[in-house]
C-alpha positions as CSV (number, residue, x, y, z in Angstrom):
1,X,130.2,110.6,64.1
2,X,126.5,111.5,65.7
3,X,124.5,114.4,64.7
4,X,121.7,115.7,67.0
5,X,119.3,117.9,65.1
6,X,116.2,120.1,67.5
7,X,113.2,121.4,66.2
8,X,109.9,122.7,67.4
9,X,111.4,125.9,69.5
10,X,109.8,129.2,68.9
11,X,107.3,132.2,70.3
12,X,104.9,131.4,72.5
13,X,102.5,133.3,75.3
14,X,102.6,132.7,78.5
15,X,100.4,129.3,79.3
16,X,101.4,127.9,76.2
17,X,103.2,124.4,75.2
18,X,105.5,123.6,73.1
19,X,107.1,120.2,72.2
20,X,110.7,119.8,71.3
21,X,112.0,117.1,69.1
22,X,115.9,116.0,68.8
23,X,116.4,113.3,66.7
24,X,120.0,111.6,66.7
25,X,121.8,110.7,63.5
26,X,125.2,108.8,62.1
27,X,126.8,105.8,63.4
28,X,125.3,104.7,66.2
29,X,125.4,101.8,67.8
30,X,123.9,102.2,71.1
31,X,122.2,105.5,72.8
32,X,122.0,105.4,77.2
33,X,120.9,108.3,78.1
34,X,119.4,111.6,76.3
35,X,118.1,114.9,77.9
36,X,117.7,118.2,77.4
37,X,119.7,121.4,79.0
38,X,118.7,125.2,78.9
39,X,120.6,128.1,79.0
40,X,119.2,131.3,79.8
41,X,121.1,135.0,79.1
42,X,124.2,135.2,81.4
43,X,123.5,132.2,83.1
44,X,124.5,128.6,83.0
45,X,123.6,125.7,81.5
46,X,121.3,123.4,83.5
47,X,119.8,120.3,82.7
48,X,116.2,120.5,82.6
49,X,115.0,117.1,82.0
50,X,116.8,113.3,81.2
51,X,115.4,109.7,80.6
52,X,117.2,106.3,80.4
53,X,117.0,104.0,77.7
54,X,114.9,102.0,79.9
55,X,112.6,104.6,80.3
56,X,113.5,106.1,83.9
57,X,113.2,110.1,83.9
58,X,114.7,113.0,85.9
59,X,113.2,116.5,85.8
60,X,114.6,119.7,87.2
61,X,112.3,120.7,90.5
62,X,111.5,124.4,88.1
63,X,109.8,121.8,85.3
64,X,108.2,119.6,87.4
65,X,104.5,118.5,86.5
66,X,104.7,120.9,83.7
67,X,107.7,119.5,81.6
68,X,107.4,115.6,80.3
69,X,110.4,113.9,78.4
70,X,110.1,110.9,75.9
71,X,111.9,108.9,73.9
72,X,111.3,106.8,70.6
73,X,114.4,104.3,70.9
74,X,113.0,103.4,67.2
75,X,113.6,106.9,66.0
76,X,116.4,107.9,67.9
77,X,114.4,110.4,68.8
78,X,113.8,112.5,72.1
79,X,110.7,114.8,72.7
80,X,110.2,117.2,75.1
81,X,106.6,118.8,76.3
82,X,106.6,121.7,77.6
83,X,103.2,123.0,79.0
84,X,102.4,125.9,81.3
85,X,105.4,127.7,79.7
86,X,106.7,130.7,82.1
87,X,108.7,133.6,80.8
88,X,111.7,132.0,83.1
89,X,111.7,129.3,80.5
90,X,112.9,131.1,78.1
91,X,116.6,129.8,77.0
92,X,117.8,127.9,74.1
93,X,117.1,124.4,74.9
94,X,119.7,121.9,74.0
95,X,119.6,117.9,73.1
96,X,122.1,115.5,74.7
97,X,122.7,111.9,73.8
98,X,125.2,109.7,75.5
99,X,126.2,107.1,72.6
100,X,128.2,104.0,71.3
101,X,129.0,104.5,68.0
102,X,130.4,100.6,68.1
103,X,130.2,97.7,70.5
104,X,133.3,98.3,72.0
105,X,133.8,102.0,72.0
106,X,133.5,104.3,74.5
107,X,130.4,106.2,76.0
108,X,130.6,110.1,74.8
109,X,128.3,112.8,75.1
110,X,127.1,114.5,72.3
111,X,125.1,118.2,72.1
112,X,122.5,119.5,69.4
113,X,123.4,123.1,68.3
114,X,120.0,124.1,70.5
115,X,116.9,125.7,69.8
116,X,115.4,129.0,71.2
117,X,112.5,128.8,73.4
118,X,110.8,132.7,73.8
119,X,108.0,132.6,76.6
120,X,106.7,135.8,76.6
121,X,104.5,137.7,79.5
């Protein structure tokens, strides 16, 4: 089984940054992709941002030049920084892996349990 534990949500003024962490856990044997998703009050869950394990990235056109994903393959780790933070930001923010948990198993998708992000005006 994989765990994916988030940290580094909180309060935060308009302007501000913020930088997410979400590191995986458990039996892993190989991680493609990981991202992160936000879902705001009565809305649904889009993905905000999501890198390869070779390093290619994706952003969301609402977080672009303001939002930068990384990943420490090392660590199992995934960051996101989040500068220039707007009130729309705010959602909780959720951490995504796609993994192997052995050479031959299938590709699933695994979710963090989230982490609220509060931008206020």
């Amino acid at each position: 089984q994989v765990q994916l534990v988030e940290s580094g949500g909180g309060l935060v003024q308009a302007g501000g940054s913020l930088r997410l962490s979400c590191a995986a856990s458990g039996t892993i044997f190989s991680i493609n992709n990981m991202g992160w998703s936000r879902q705001a009050p009565g809305k649904q869950r889009e993905l905000v941002a999501r890198i390869t394990n070779g390093g290619n990235t994706y952003y969301a056109d609402s977080v672009k030049g303001r939002f930068t994903i990384s990943r420490d393959n090392a660590k199992n780790t995934v960051y996101l920084q989040m500068n220039s933070l707007k009130p729309e930001d705010t959602a909780v923010y959720y951490c995504n892996a796609v993994c192997q948990t052995r050479l031959d198993s299938p590709w699933v998708s695994y979710w963090g349990q989230g982490t609220q992000v509060t931008v206020s005006s």
